[in-house]
N, CA and C atoms of all chains as a GROMACS GRO file, in nm:
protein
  591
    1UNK      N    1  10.509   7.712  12.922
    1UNK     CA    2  10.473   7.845  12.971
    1UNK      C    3  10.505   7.952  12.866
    2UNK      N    4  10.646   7.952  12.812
    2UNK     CA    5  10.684   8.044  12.686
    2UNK      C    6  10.556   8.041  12.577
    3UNK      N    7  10.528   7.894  12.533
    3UNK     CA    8  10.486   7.837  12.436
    3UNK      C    9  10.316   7.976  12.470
    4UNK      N   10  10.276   7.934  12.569
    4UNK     CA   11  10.136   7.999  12.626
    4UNK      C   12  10.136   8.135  12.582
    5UNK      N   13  10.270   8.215  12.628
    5UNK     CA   14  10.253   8.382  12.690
    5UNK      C   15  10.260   8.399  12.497
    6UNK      N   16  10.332   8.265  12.391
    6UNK     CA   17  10.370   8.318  12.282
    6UNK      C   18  10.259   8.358  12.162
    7UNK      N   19  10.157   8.227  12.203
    7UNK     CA   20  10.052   8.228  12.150
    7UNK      C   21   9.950   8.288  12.178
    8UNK      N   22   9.930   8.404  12.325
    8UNK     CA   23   9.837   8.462  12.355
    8UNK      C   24   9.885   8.559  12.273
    9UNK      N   25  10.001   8.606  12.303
    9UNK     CA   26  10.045   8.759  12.239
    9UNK      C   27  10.053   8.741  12.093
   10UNK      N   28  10.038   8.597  12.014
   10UNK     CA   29  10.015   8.636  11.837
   10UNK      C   30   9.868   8.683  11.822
   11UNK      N   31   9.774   8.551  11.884
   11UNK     CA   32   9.614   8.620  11.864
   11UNK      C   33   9.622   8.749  11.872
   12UNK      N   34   9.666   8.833  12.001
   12UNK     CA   35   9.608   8.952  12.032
   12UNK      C   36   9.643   9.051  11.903
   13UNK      N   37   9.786   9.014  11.873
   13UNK     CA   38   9.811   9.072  11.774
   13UNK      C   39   9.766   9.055  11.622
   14UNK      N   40   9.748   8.960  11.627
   14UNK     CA   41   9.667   8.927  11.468
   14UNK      C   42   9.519   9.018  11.497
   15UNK      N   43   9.490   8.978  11.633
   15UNK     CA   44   9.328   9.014  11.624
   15UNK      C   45   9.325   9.241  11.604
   16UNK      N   46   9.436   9.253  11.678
   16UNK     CA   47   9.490   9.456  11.585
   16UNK      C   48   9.499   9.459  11.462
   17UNK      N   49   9.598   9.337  11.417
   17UNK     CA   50   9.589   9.378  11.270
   17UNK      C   51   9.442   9.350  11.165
   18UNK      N   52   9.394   9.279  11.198
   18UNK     CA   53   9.221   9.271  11.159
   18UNK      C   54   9.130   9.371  11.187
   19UNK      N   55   9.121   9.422  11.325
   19UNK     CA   56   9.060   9.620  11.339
   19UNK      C   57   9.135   9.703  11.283
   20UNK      N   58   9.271   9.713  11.233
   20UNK     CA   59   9.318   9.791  11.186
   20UNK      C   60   9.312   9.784  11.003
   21UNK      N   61   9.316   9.661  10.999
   21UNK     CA   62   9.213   9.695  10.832
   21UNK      C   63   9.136   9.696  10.806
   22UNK      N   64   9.005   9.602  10.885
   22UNK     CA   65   8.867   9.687  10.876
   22UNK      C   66   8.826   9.832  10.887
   23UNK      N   67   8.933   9.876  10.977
   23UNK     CA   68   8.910  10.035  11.019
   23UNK      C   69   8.963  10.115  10.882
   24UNK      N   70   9.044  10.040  10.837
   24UNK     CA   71   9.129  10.101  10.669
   24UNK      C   72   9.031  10.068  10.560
   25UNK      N   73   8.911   9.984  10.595
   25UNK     CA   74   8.821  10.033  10.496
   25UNK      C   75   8.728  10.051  10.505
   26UNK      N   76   8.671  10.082  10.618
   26UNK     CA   77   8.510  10.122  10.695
   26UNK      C   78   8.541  10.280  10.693
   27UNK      N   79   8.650  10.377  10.716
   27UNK     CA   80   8.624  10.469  10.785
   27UNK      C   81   8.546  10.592  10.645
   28UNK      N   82   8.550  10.694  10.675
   28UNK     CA   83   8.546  10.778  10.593
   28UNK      C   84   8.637  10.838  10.546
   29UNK      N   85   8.757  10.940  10.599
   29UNK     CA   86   8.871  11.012  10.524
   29UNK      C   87   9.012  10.952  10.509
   30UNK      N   88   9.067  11.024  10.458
   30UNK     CA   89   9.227  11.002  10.460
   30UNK      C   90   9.263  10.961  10.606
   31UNK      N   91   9.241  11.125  10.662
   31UNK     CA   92   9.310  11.144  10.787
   31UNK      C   93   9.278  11.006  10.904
   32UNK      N   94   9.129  10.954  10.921
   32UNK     CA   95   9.060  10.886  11.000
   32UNK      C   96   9.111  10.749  10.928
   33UNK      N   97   9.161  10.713  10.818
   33UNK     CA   98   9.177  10.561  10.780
   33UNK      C   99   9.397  10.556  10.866
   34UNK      N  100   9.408  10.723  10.797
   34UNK     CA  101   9.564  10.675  10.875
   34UNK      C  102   9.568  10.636  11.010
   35UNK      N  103   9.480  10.747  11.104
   35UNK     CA  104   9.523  10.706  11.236
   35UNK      C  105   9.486  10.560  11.299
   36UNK      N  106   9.372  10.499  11.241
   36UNK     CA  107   9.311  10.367  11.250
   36UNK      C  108   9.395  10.279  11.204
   37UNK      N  109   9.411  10.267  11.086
   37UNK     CA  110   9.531  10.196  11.001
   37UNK      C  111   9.650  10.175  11.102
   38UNK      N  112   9.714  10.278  11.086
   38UNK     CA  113   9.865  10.293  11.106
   38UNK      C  114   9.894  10.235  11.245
   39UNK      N  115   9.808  10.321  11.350
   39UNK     CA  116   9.803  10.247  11.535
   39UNK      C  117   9.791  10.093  11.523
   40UNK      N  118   9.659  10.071  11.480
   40UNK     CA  119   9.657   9.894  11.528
   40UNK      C  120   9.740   9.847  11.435
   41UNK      N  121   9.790   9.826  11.340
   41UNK     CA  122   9.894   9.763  11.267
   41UNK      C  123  10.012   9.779  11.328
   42UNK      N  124  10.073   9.873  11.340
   42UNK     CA  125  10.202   9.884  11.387
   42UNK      C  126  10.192   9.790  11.540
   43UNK      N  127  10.117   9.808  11.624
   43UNK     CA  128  10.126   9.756  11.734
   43UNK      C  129  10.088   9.587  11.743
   44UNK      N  130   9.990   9.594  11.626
   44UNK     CA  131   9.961   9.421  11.600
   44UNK      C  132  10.086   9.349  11.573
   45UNK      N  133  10.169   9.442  11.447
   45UNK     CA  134  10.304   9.347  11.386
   45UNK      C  135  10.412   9.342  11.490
   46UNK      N  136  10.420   9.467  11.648
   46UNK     CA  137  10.538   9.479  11.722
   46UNK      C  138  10.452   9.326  11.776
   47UNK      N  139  10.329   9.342  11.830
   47UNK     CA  140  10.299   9.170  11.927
   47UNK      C  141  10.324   9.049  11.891
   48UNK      N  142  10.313   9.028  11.746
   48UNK     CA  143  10.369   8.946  11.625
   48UNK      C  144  10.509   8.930  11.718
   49UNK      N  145  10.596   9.051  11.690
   49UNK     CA  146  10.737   8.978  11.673
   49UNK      C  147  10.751   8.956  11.808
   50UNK      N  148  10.692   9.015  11.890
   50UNK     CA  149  10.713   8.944  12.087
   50UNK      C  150  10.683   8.821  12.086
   51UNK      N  151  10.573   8.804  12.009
   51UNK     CA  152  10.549   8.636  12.016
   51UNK      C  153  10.695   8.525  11.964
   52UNK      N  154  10.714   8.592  11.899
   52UNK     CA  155  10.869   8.523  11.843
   52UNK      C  156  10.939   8.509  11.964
   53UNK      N  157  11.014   8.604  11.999
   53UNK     CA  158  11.069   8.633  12.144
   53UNK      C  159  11.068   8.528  12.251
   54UNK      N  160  10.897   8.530  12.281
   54UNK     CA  161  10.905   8.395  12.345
   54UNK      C  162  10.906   8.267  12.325
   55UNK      N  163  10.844   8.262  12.172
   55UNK     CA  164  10.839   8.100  12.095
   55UNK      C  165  10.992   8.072  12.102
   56UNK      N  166  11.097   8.105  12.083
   56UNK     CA  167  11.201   8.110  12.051
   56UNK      C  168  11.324   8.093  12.111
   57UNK      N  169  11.292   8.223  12.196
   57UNK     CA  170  11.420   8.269  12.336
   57UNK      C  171  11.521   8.359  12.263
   58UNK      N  172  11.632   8.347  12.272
   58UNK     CA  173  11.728   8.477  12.273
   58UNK      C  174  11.826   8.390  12.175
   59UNK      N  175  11.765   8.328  12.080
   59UNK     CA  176  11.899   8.276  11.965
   59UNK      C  177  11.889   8.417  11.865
   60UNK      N  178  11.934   8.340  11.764
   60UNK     CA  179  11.964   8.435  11.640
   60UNK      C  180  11.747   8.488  11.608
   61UNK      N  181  11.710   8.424  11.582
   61UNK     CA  182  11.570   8.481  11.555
   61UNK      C  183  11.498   8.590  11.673
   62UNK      N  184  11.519   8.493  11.789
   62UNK     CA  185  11.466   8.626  11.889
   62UNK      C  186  11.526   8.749  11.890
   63UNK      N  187  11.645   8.760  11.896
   63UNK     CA  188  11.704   8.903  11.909
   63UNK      C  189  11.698   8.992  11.769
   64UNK      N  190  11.712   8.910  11.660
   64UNK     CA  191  11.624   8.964  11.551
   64UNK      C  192  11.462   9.034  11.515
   65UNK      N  193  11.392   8.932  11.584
   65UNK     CA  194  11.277   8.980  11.622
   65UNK      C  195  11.255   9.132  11.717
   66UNK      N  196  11.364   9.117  11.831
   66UNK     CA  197  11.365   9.228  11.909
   66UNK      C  198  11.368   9.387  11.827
   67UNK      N  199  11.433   9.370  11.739
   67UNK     CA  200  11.578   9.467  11.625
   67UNK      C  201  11.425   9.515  11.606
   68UNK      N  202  11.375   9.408  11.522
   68UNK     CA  203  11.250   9.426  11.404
   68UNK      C  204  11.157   9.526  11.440
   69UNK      N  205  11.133   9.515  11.632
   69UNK     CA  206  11.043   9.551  11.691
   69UNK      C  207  11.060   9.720  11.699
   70UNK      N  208  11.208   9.731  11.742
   70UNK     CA  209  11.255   9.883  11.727
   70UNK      C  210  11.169   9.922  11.604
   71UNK      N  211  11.239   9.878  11.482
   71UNK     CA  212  11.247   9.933  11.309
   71UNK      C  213  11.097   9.986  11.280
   72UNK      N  214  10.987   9.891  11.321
   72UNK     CA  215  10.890   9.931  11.308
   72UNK      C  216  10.838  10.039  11.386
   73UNK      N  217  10.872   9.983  11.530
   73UNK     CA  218  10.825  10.086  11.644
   73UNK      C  219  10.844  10.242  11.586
   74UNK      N  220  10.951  10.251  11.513
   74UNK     CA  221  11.019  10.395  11.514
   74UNK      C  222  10.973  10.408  11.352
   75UNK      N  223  10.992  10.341  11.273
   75UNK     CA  224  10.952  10.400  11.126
   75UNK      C  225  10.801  10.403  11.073
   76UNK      N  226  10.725  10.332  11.164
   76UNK     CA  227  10.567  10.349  11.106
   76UNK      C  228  10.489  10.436  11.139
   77UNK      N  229  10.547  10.514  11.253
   77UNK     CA  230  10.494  10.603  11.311
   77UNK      C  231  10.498  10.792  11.254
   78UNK      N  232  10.635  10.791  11.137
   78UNK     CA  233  10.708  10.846  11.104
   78UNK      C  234  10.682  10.861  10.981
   79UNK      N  235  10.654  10.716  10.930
   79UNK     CA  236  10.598  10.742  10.736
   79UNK      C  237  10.479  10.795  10.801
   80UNK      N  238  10.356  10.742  10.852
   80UNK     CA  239  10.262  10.775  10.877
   80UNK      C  240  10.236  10.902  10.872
   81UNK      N  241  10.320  10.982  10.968
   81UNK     CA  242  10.337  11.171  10.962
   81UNK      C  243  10.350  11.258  10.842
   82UNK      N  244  10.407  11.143  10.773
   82UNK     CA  245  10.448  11.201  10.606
   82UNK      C  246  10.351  11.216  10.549
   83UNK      N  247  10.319  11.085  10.576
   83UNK     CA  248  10.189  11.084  10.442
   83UNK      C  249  10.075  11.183  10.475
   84UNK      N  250  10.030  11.219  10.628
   84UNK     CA  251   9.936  11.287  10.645
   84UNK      C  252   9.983  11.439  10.634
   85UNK      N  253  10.080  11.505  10.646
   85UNK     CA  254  10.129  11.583  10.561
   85UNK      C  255  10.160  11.632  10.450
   86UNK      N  256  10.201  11.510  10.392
   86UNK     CA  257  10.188  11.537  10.202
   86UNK      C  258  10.068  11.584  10.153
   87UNK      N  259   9.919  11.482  10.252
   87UNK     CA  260   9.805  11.438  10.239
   87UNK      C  261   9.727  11.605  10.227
   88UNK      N  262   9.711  11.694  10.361
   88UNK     CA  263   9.712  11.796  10.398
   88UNK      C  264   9.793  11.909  10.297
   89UNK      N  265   9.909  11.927  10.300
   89UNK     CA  266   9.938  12.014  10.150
   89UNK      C  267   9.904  11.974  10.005
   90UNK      N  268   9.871  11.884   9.957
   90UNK     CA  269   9.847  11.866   9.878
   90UNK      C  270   9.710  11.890   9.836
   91UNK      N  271   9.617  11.913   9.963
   91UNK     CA  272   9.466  11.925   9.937
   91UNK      C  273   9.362  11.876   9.943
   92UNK      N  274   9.388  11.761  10.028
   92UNK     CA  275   9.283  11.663   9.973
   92UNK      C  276   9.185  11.748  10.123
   93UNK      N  277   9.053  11.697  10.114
   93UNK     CA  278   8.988  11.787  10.205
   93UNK      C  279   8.972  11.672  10.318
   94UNK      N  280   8.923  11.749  10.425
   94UNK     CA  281   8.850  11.682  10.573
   94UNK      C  282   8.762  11.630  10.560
   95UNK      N  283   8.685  11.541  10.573
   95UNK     CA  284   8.542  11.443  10.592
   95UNK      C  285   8.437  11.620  10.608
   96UNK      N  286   8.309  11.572  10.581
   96UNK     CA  287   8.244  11.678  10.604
   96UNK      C  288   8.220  11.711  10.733
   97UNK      N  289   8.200  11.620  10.807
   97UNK     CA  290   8.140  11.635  10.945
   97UNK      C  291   8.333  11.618  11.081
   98UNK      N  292   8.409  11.663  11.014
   98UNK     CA  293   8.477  11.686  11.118
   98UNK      C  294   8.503  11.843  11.134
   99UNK      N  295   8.551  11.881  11.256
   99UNK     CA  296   8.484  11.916  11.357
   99UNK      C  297   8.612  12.090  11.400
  100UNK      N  298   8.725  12.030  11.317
  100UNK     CA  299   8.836  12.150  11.377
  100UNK      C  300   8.956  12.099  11.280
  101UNK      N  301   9.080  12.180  11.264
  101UNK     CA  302   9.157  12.154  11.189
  101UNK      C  303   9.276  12.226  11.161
  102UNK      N  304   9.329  12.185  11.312
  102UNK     CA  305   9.439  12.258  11.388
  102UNK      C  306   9.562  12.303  11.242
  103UNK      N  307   9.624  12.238  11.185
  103UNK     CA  308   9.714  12.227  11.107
  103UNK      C  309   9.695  12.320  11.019
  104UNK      N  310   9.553  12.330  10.947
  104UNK     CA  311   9.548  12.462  10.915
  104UNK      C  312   9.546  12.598  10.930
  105UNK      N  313   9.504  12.618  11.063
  105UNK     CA  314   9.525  12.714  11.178
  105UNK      C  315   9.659  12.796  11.196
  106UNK      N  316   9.713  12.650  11.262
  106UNK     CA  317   9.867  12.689  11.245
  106UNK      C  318   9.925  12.724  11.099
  107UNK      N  319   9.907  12.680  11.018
  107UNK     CA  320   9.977  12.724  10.932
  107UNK      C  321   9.948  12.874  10.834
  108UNK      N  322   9.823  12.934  10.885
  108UNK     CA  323   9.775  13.055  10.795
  108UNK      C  324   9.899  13.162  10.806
  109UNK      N  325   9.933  13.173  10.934
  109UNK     CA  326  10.034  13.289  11.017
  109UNK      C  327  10.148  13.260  10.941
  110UNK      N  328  10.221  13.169  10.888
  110UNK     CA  329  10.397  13.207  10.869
  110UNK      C  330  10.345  13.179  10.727
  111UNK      N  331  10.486  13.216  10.647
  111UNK     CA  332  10.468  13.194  10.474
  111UNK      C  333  10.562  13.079  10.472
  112UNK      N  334  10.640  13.040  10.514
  112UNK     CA  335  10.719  12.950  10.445
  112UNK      C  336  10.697  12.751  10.484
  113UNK      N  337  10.589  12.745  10.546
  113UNK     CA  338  10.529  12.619  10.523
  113UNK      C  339  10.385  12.619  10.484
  114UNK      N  340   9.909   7.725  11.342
  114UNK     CA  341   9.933   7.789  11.266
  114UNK      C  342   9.885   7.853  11.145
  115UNK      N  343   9.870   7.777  11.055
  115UNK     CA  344   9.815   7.846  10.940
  115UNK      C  345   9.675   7.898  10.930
  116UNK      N  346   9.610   7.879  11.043
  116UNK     CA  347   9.480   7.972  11.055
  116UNK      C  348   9.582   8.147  11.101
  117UNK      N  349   9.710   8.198  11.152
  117UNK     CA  350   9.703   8.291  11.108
  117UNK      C  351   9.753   8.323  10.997
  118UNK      N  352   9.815   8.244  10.921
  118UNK     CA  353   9.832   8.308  10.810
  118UNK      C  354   9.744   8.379  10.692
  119UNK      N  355   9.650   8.246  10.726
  119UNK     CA  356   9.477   8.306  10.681
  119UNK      C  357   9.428   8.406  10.689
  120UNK      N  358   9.417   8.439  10.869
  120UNK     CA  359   9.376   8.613  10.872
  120UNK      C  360   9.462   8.676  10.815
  121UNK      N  361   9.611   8.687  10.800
  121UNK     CA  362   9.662   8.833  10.742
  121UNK      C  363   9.644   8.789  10.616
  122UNK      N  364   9.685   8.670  10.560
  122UNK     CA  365   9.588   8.696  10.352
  122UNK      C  366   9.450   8.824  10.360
  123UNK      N  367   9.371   8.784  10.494
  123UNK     CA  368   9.261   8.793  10.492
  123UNK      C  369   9.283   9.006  10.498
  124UNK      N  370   9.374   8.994  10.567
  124UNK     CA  371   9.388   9.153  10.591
  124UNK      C  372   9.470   9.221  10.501
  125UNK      N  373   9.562   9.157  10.387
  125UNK     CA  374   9.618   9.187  10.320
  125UNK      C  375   9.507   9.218  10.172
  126UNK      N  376   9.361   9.146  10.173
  126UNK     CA  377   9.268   9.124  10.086
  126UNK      C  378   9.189   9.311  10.073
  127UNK      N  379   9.183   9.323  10.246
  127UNK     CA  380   9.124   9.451  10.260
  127UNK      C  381   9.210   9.528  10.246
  128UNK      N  382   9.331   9.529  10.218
  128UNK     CA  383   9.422   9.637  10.214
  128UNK      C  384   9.435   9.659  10.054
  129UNK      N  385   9.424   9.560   9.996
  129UNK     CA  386   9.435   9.556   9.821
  129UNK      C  387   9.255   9.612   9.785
  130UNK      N  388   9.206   9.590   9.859
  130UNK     CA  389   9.060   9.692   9.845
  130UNK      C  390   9.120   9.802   9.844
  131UNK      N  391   9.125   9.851   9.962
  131UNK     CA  392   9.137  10.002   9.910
  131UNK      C  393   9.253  10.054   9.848
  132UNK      N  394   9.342   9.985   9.789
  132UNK     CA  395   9.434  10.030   9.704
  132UNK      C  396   9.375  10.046   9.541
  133UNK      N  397   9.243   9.966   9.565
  133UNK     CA  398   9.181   9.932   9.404
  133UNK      C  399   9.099  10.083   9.450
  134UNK      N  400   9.050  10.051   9.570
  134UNK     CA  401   8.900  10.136   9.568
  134UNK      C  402   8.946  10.306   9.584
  135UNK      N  403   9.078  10.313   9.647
  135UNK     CA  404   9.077  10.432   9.756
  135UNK      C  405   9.079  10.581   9.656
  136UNK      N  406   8.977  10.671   9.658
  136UNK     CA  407   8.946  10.811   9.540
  136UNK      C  408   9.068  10.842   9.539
  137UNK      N  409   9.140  10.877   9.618
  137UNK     CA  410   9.254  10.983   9.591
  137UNK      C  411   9.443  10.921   9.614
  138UNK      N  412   9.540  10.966   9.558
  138UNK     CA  413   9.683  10.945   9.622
  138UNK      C  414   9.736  10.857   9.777
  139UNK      N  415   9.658  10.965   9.810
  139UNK     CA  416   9.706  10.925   9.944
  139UNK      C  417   9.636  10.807  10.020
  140UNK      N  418   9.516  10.749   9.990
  140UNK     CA  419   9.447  10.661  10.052
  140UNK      C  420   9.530  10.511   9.961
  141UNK      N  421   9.585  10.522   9.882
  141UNK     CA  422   9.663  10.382   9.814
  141UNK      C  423   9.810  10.361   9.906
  142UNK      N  424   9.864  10.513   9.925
  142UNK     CA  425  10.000  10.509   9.944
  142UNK      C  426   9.999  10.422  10.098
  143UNK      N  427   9.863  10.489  10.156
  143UNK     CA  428   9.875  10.436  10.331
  143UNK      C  429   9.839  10.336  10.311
  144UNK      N  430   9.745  10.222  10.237
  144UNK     CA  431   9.708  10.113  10.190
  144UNK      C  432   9.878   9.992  10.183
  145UNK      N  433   9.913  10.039  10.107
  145UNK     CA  434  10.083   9.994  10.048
  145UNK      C  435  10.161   9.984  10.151
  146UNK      N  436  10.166  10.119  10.277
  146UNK     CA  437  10.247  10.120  10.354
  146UNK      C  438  10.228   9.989  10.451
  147UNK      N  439  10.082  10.008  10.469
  147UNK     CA  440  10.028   9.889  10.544
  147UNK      C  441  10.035   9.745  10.501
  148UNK      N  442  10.026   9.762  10.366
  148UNK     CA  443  10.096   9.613  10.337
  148UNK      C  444  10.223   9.593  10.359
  149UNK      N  445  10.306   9.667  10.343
  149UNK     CA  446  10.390   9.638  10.410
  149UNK      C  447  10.466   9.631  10.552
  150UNK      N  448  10.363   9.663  10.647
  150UNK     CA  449  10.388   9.634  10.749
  150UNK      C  450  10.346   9.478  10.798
  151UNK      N  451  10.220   9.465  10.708
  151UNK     CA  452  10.203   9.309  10.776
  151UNK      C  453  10.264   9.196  10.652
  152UNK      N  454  10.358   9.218  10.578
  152UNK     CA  455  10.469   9.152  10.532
  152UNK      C  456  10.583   9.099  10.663
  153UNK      N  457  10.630   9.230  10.726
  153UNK     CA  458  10.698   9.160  10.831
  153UNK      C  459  10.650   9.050  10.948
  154UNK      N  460  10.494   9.124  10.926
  154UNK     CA  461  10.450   8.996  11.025
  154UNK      C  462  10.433   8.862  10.939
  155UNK      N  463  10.401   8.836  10.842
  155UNK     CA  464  10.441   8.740  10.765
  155UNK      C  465  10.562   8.656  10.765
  156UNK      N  466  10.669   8.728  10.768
  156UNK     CA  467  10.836   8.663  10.838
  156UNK      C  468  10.806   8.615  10.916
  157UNK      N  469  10.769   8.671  11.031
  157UNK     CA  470  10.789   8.663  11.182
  157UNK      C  471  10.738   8.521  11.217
  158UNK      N  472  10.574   8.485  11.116
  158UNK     CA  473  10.507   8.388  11.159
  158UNK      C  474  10.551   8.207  11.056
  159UNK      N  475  10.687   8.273  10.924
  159UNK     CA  476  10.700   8.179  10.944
  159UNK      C  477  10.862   8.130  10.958
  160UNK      N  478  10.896   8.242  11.069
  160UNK     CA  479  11.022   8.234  11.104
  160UNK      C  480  10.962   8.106  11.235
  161UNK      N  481  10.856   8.133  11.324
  161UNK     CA  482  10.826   8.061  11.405
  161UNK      C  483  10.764   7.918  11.354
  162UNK      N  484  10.731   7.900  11.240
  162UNK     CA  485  10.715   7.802  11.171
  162UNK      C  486  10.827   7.661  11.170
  163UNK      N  487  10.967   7.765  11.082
  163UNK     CA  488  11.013   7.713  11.023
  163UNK      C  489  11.162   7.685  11.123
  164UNK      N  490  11.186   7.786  11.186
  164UNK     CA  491  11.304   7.805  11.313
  164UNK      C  492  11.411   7.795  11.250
  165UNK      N  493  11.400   7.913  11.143
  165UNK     CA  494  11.558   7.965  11.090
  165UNK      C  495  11.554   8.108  11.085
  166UNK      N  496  11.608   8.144  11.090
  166UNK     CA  497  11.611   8.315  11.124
  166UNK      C  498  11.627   8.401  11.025
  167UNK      N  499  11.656   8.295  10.881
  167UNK     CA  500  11.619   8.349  10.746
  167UNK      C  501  11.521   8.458  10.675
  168UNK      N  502  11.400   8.442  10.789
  168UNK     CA  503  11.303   8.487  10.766
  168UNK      C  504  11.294   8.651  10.805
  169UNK      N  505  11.364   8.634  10.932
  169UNK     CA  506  11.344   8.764  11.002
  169UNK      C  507  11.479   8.842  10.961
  170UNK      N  508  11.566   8.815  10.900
  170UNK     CA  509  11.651   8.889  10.775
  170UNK      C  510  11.590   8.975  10.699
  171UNK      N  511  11.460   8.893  10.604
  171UNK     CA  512  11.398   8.931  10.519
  171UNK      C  513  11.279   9.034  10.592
  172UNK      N  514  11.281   9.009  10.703
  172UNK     CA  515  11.156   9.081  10.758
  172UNK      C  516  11.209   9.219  10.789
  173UNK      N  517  11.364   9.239  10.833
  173UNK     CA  518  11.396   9.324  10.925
  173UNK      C  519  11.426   9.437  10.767
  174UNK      N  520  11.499   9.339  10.630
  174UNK     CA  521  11.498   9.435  10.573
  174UNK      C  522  11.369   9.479  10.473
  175UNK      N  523  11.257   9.422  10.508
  175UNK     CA  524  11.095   9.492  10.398
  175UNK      C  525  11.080   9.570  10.528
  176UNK      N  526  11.145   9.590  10.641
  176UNK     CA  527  11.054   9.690  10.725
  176UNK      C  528  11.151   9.826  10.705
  177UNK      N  529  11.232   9.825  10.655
  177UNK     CA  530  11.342   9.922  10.649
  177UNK      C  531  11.313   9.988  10.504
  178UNK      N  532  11.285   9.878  10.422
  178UNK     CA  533  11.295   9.892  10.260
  178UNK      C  534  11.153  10.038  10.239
  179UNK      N  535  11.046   9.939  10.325
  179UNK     CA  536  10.893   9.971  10.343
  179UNK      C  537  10.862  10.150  10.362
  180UNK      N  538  11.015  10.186  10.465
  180UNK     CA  539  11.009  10.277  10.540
  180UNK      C  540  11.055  10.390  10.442
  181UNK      N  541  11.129  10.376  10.351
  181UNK     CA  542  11.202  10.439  10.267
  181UNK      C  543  11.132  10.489  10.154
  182UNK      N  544  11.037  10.386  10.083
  182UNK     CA  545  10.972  10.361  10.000
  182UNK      C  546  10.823  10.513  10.027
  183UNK      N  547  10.790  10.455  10.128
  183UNK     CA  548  10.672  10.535  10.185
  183UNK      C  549  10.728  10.673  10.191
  184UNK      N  550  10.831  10.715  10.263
  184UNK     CA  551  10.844  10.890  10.237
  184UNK      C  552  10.890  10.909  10.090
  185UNK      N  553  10.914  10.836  10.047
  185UNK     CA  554  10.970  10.874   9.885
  185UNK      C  555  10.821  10.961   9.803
  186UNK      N  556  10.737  10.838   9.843
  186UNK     CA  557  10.590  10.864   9.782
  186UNK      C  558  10.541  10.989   9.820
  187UNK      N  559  10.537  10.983   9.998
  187UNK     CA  560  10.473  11.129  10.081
  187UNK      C  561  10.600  11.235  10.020
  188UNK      N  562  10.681  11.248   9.976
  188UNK     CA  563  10.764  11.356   9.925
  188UNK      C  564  10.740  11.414   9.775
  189UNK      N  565  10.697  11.273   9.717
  189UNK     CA  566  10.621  11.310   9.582
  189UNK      C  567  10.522  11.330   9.552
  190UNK      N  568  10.427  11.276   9.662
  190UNK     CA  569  10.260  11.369   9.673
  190UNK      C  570  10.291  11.521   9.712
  191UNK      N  571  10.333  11.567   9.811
  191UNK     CA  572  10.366  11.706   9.790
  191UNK      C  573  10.369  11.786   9.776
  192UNK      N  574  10.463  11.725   9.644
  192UNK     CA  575  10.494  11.825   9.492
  192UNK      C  576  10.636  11.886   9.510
  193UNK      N  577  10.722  11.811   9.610
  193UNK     CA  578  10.868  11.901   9.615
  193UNK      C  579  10.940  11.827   9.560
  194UNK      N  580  11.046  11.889   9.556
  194UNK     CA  581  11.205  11.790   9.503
  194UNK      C  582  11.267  11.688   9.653
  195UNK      N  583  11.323  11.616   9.603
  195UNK     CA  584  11.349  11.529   9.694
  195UNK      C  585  11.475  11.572   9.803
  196UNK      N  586  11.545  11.689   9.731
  196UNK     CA  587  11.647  11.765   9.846
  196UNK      C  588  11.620  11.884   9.918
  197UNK      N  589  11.446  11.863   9.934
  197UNK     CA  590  11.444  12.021  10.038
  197UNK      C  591  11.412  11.891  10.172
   0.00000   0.00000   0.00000
């Protein structure tokens, strides 16, 4: 039964991380390859390590796996912000055909960001 | 098993595309970051392989290493110093 729930939840997850790099090289901009990129990957590699979890159980690898699941959960989401920030001050422009571009908005009004 | 290891070569292939292909800074750096996210899944699959927990050592620290690495870059695209 473990063995089952372990191997459904790697496919599903392998099969995110495969839309999430096709989407990293089909899309058009910066901004549209991060949010594509960054979502299904991060969530493909957390299903990855659940699959561990259950292949496994609660020895030294599963609860490792668990740890792993945090580290990513919380840091990919976080570089991600960076980079589309650096991305954005630094200049690089919007796809032509998008549509609004809140960040710049916000930022005309104060001087010190 | 090793049919997934296949797909992520396979996704690690498109990620080294656009690190070759990507016009500007920032489309390599998110490229990189992403390889290194499916590095840990790489551990993971052959921590379940191999059933030593060796793996997910190595996994827990490229996801930490990965994390560090990546704002270093987004801090030096920028254009600031690294202590504001």
């Amino acid at each position: 039964m473990n063995e089952t729930i372990g191997m459904t939840l790697l496919v599903v997850g392998i099969t995110f991380d495969i839309v999430g790099c096709i989407g990293l090289v089909r899309l058009p901009d910066i901004y549209n390859r991060l949010q594509a990129a960054t979502k299904c990957v991060t969530l493909g590699t957390a299903l990855i390590l659940l699959s561990v979890v259950f292949y496994t159980g609660f020895n030294a690898i599963g609860v490792k796996a668990l740890l792993c699941i945090w580290f990513v959960l919380m840091t990919a989401p976080t570089g991600a912000h960076a980079i589309a920030r650096a991305a954005h001050r630094s200049g690089i422009r919007l796809w032509d055909d998008s549509v609004m571009d809140k960040y710049k908005d916000d930022s005309e009004g104060s001087e010190d960001n | 098993m090793s049919i997934f290891i296949g797909l992520l070569i396979l996704c690690l292939f498109l990620c080294l595309y656009r690190v070759g292909k990507g016009p500007t800074a920032p489309d390599r750096t998110v490229a990189i970051d992403i390889v290194g996210t499916l590095v840990v899944g790489f551990c993971a699959i052959y921590s379940i392989i191999t059933k030593k927990d060796l793996y997910m050592n190595i996994g827990l620290s490229w996801a930490l290493l990965s994390f560090i690495g990546t704002l270093a870059l987004a801090k030096y695209l920028e254009g600031r110093g690294f202590d504001e």
